[in-house]
Backbone atoms as SQL, in Angstrom:
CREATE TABLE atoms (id INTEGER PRIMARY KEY, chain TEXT, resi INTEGER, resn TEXT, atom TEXT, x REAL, y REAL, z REAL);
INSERT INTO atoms VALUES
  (1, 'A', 1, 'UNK', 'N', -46.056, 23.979, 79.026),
  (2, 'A', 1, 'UNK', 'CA', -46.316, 25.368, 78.668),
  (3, 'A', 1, 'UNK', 'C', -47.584, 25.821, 79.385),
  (4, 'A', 2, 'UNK', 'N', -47.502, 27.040, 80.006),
  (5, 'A', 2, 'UNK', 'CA', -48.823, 27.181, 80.668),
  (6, 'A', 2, 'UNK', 'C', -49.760, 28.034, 79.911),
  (7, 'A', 3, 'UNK', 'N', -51.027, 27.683, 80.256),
  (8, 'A', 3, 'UNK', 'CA', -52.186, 28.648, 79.592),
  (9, 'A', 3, 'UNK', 'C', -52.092, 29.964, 79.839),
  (10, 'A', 4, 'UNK', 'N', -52.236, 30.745, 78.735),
  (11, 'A', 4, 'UNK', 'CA', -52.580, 31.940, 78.649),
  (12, 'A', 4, 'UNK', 'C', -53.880, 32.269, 77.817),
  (13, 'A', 5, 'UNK', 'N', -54.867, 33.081, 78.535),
  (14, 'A', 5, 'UNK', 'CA', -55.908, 33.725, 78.296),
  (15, 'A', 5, 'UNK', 'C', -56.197, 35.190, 78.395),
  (16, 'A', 6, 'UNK', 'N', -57.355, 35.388, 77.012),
  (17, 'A', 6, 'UNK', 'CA', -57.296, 36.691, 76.963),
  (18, 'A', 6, 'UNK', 'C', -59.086, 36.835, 77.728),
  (19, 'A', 7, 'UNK', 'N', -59.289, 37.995, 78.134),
  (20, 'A', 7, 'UNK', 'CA', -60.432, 38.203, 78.570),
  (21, 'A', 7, 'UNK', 'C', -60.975, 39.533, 79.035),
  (22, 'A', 8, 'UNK', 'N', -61.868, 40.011, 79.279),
  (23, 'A', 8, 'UNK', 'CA', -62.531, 41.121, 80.037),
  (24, 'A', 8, 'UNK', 'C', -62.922, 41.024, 81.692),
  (25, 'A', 9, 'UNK', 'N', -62.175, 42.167, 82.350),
  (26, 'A', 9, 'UNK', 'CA', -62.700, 41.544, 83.992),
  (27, 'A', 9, 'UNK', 'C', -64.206, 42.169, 84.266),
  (28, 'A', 10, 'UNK', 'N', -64.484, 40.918, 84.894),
  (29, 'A', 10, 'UNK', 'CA', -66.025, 42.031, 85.549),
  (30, 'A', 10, 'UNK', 'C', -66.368, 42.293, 87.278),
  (31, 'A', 11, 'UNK', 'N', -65.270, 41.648, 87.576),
  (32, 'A', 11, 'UNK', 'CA', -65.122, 41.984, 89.015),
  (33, 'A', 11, 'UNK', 'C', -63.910, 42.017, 89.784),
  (34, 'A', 12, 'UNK', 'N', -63.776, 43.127, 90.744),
  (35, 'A', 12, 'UNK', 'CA', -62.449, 43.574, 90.806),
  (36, 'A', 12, 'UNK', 'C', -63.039, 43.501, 92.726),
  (37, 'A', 13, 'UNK', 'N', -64.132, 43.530, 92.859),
  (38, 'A', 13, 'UNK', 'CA', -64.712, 43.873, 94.253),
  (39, 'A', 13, 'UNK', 'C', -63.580, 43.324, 95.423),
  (40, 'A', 14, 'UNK', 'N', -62.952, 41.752, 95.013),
  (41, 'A', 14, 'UNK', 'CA', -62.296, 41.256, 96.364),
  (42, 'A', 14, 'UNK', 'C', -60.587, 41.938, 96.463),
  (43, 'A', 15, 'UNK', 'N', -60.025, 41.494, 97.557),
  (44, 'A', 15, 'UNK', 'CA', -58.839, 41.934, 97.766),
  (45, 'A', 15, 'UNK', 'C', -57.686, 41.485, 96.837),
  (46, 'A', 16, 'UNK', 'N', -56.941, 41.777, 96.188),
  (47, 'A', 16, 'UNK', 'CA', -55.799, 40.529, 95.312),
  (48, 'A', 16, 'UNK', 'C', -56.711, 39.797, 93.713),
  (49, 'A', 17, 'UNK', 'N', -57.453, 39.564, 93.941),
  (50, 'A', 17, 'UNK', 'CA', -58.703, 39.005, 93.005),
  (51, 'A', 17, 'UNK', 'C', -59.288, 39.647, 91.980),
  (52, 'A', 18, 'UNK', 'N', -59.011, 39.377, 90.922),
  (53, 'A', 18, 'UNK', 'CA', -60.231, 39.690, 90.090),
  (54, 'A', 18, 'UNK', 'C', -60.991, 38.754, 89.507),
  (55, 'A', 19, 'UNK', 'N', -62.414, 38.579, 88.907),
  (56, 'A', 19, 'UNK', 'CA', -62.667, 37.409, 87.994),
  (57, 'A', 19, 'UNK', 'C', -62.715, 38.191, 86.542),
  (58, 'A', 20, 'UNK', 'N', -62.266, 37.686, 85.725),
  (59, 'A', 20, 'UNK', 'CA', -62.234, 37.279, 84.398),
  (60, 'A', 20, 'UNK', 'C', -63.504, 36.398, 83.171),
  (61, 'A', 21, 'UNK', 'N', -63.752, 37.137, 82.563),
  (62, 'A', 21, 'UNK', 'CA', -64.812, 36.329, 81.632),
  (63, 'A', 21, 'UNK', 'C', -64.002, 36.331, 80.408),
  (64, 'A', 22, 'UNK', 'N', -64.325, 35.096, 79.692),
  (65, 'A', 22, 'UNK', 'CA', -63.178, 34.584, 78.513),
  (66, 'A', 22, 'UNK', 'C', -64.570, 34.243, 78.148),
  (67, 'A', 23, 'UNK', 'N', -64.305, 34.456, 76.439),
  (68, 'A', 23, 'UNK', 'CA', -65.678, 34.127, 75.551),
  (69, 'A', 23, 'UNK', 'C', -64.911, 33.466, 74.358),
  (70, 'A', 24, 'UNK', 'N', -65.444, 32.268, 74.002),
  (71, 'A', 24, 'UNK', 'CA', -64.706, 32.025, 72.673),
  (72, 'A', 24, 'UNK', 'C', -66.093, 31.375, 72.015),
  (73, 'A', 25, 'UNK', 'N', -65.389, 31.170, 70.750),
  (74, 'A', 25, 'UNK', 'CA', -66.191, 30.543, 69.369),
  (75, 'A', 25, 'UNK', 'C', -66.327, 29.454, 69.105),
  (76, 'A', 26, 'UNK', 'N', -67.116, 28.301, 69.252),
  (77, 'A', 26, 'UNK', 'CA', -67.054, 26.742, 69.016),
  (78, 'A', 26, 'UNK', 'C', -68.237, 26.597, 67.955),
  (79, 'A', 27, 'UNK', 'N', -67.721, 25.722, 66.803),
  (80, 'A', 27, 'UNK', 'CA', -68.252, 25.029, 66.089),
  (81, 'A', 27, 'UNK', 'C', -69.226, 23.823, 66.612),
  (82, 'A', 28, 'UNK', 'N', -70.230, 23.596, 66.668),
  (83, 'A', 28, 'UNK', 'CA', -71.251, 22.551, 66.265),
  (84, 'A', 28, 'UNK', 'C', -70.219, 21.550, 65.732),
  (85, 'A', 29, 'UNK', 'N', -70.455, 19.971, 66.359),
  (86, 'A', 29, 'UNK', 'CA', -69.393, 18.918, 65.810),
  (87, 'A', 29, 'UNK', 'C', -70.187, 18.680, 64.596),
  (88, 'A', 30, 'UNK', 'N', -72.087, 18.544, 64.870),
  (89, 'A', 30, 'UNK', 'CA', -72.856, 17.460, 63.842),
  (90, 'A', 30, 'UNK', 'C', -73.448, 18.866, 62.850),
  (91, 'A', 31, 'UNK', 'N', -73.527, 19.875, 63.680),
  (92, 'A', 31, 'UNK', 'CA', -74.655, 21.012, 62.769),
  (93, 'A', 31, 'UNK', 'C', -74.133, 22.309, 62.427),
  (94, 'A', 32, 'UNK', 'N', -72.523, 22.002, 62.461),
  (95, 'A', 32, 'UNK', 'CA', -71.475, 23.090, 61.835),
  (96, 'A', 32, 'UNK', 'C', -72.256, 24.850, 61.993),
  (97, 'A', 33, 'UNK', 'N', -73.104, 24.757, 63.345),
  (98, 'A', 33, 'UNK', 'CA', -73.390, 26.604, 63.432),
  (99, 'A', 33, 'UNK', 'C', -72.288, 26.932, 64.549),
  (100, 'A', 34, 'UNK', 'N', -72.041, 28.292, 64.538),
  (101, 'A', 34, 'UNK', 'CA', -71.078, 28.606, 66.018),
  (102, 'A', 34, 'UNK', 'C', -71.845, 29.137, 66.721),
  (103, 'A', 35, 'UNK', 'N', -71.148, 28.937, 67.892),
  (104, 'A', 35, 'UNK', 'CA', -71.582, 29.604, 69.127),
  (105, 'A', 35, 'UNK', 'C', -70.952, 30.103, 70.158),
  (106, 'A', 36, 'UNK', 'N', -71.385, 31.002, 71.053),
  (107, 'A', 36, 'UNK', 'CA', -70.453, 32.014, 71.641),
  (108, 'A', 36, 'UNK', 'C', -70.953, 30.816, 73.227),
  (109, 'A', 37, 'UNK', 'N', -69.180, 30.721, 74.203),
  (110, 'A', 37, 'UNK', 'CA', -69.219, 30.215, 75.126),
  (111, 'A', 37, 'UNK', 'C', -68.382, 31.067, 75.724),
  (112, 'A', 38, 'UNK', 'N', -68.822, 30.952, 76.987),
  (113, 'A', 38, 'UNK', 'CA', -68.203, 32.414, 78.578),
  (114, 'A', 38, 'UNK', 'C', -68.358, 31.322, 79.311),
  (115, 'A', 39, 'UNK', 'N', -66.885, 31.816, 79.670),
  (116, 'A', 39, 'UNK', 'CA', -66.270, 30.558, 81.187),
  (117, 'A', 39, 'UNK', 'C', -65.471, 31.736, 82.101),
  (118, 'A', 40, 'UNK', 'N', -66.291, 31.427, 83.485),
  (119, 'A', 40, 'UNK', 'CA', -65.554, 32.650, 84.232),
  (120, 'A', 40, 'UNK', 'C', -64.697, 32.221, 84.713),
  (121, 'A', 41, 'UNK', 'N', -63.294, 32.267, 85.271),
  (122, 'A', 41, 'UNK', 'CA', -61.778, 32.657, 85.472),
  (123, 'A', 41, 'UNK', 'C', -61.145, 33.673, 87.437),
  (124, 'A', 42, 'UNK', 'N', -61.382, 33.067, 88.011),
  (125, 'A', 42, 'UNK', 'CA', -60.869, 34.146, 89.275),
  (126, 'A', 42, 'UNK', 'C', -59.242, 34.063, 89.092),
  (127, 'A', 43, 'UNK', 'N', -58.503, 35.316, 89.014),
  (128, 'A', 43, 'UNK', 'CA', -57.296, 35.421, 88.820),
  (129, 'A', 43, 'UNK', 'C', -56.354, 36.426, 90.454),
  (130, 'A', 44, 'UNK', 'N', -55.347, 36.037, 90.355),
  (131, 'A', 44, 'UNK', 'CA', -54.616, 37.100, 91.438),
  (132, 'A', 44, 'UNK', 'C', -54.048, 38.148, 90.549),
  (133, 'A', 45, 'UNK', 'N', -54.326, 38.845, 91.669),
  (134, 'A', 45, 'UNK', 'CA', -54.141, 40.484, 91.086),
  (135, 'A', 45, 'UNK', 'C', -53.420, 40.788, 92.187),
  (136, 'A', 46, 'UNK', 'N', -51.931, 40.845, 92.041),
  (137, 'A', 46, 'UNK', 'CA', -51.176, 41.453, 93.764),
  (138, 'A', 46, 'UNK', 'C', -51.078, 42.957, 93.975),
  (139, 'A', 47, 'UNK', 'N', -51.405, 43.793, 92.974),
  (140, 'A', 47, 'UNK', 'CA', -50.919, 45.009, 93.125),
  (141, 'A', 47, 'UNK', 'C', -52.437, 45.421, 93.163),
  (142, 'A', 48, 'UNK', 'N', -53.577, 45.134, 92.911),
  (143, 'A', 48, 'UNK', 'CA', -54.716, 45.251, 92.615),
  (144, 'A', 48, 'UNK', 'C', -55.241, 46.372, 91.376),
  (145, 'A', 49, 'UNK', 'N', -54.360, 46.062, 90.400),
  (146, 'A', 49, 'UNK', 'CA', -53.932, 46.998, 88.829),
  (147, 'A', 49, 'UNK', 'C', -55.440, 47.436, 88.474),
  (148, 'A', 50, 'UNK', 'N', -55.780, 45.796, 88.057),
  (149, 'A', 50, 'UNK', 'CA', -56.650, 45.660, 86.597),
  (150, 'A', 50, 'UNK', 'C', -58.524, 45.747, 87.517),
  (151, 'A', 51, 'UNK', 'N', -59.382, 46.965, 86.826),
  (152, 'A', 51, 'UNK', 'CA', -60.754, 46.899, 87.156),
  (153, 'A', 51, 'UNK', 'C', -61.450, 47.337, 86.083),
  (154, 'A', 52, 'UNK', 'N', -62.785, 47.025, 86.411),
  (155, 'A', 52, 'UNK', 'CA', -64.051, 46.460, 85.310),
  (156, 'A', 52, 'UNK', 'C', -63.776, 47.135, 83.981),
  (157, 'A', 53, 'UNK', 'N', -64.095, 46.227, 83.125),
  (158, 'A', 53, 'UNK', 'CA', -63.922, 46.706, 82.048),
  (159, 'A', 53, 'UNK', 'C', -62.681, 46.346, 80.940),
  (160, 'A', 54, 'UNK', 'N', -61.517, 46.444, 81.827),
  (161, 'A', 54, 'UNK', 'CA', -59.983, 46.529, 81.346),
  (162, 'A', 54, 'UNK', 'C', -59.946, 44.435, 80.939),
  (163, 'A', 55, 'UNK', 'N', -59.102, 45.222, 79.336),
  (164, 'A', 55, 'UNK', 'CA', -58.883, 43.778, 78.684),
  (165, 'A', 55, 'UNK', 'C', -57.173, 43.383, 79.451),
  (166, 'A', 56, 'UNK', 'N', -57.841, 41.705, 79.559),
  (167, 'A', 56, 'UNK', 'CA', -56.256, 41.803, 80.186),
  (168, 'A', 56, 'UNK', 'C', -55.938, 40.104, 79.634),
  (169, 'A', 57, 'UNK', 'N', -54.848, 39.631, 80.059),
  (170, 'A', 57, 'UNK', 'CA', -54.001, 38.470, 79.990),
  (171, 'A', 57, 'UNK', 'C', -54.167, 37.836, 80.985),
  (172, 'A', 58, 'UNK', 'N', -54.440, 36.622, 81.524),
  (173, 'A', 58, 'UNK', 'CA', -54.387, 35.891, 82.675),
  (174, 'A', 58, 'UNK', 'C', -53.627, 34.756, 82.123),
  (175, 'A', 59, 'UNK', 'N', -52.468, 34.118, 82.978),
  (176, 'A', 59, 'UNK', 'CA', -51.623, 33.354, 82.799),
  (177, 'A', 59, 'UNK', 'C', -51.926, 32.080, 83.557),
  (178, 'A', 60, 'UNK', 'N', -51.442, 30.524, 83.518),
  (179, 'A', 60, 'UNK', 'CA', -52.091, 29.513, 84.515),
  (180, 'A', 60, 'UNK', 'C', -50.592, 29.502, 85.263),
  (181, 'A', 61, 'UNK', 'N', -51.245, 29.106, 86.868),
  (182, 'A', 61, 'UNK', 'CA', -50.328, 29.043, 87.383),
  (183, 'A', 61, 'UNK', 'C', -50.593, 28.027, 89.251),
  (184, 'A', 62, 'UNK', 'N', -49.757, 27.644, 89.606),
  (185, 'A', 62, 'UNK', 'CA', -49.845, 27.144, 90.780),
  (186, 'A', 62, 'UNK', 'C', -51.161, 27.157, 91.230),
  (187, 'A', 63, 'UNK', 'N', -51.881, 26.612, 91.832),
  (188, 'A', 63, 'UNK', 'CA', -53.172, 26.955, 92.670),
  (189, 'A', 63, 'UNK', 'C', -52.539, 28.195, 93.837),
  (190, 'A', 64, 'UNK', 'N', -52.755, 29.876, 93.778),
  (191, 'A', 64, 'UNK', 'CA', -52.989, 30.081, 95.145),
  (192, 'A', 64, 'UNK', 'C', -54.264, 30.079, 95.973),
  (193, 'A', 65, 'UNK', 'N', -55.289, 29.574, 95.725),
  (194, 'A', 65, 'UNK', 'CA', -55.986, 29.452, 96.678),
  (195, 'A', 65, 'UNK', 'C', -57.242, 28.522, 96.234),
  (196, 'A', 66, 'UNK', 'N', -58.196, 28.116, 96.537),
  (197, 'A', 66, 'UNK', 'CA', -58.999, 27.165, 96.531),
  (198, 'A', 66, 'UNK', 'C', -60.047, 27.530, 94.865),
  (199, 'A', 67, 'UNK', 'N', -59.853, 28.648, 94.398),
  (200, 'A', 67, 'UNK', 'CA', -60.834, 28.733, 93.181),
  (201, 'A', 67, 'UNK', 'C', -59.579, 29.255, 91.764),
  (202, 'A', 68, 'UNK', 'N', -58.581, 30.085, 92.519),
  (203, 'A', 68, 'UNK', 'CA', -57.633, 30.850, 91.909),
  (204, 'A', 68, 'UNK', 'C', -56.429, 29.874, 91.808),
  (205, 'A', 69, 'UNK', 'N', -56.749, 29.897, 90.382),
  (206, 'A', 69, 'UNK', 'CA', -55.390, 28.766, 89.509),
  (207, 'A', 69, 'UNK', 'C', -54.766, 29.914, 88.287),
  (208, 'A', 70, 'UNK', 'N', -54.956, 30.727, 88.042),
  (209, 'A', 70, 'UNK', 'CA', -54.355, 31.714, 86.931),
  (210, 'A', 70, 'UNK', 'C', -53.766, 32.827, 88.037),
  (211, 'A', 71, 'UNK', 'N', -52.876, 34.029, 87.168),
  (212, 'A', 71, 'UNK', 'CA', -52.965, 35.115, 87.559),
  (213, 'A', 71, 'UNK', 'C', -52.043, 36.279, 86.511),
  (214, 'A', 72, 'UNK', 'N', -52.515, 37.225, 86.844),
  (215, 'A', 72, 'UNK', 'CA', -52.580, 38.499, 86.171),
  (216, 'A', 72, 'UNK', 'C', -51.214, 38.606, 85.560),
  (217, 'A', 73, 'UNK', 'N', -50.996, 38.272, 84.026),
  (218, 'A', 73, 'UNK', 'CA', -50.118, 38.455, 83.559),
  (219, 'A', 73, 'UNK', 'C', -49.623, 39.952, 82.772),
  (220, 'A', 74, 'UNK', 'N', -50.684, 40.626, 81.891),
  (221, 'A', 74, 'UNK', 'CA', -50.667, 42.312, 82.090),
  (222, 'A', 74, 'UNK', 'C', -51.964, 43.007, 81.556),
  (223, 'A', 75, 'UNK', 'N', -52.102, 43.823, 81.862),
  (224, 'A', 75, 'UNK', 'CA', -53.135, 44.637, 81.413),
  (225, 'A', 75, 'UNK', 'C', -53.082, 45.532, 79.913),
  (226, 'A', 76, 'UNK', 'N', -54.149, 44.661, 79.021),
  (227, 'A', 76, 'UNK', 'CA', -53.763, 45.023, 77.709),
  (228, 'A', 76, 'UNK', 'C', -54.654, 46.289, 76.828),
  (229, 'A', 77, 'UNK', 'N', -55.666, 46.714, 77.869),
  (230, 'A', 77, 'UNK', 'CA', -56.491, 48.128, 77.318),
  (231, 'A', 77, 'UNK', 'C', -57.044, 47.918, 78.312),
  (232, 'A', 78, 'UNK', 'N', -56.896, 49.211, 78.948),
  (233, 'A', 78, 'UNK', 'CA', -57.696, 50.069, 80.522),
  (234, 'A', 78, 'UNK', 'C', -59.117, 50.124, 79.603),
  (235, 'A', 79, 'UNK', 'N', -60.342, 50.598, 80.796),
  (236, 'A', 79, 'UNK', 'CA', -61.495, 50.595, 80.265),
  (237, 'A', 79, 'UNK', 'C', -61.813, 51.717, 79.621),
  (238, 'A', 80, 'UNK', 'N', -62.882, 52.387, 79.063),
  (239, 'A', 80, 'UNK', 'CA', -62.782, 53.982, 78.774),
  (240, 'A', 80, 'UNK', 'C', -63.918, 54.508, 80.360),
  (241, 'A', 81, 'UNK', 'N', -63.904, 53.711, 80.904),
  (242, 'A', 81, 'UNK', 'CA', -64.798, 54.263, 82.119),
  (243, 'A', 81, 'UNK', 'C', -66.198, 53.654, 81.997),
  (244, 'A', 82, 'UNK', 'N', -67.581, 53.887, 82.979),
  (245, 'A', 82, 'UNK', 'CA', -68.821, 54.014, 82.664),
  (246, 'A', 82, 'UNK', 'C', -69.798, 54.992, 82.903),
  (247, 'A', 83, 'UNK', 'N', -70.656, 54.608, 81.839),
  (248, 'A', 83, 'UNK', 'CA', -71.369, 56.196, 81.086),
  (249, 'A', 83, 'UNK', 'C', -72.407, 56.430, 82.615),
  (250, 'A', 84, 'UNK', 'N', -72.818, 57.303, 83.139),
  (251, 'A', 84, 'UNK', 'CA', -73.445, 57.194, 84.188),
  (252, 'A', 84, 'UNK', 'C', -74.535, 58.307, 83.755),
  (253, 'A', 85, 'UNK', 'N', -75.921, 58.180, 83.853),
  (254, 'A', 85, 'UNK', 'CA', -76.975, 59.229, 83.558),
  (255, 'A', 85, 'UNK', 'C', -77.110, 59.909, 84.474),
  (256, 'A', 86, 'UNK', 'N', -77.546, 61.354, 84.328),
  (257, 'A', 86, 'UNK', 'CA', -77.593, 61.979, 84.943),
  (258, 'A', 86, 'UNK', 'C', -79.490, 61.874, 85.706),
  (259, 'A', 87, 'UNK', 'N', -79.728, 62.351, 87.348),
  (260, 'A', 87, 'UNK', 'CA', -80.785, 61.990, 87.736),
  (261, 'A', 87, 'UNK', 'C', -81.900, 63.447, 86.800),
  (262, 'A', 88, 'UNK', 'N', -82.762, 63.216, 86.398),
  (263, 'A', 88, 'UNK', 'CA', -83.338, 64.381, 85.932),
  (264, 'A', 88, 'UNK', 'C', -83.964, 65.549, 86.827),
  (265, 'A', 89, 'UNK', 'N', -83.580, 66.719, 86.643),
  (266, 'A', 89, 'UNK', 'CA', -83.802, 67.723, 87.449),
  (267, 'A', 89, 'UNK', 'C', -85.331, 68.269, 87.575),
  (268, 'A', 90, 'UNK', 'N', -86.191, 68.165, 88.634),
  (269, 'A', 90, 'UNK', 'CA', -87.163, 68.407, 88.510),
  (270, 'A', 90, 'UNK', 'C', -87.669, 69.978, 88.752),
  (271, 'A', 91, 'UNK', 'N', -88.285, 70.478, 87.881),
  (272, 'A', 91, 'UNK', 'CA', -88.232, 71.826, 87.548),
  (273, 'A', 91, 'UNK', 'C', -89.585, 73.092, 88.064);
């Protein structure tokens, strides 16, 4: 059965490619506190769909290329965009 992961992309910059950040929850074996762990993920993207922000699915699959062992199974919430400030107008 192959892996499936859920995650947030944070880079869409290369061609086919995105990377993926996956965060999960692990228990302490001896001191039972949790803690948050991020493992980054480069996935193929053939249509080049999914960018920053957008929650998506990455599936495991064949190696296509030397870092990229998953790829883009679907895009599960587009981003709402980013907030950009405006430069202040000097008066």
């Amino acid at each position: 059965m192959a892996k499936t992961l859920v995650g947030i992309v944070t880079s869409d910059a290369r061609d086919k490619t995105i990377t993926v950040t996956v965060t999960t929850r692990q228990t302490h074996p001896i001191y039972g506190k949790q803690y948050t762990v991020s493992r980054k993920y480069t996935a193929h993207d053939e249509n080049n769909e999914a960018h920053i922000g957008d929650k998506v699915h990455i599936v495991e699959t064949r190696p296509v290329s030397k870092t990229k062992s998953f790829k883009l199974k679907l895009i599960e919430e587009k981003s709402k965009g980013s907030v950009e400030l405006k430069d202040e107008v000097e008066a």
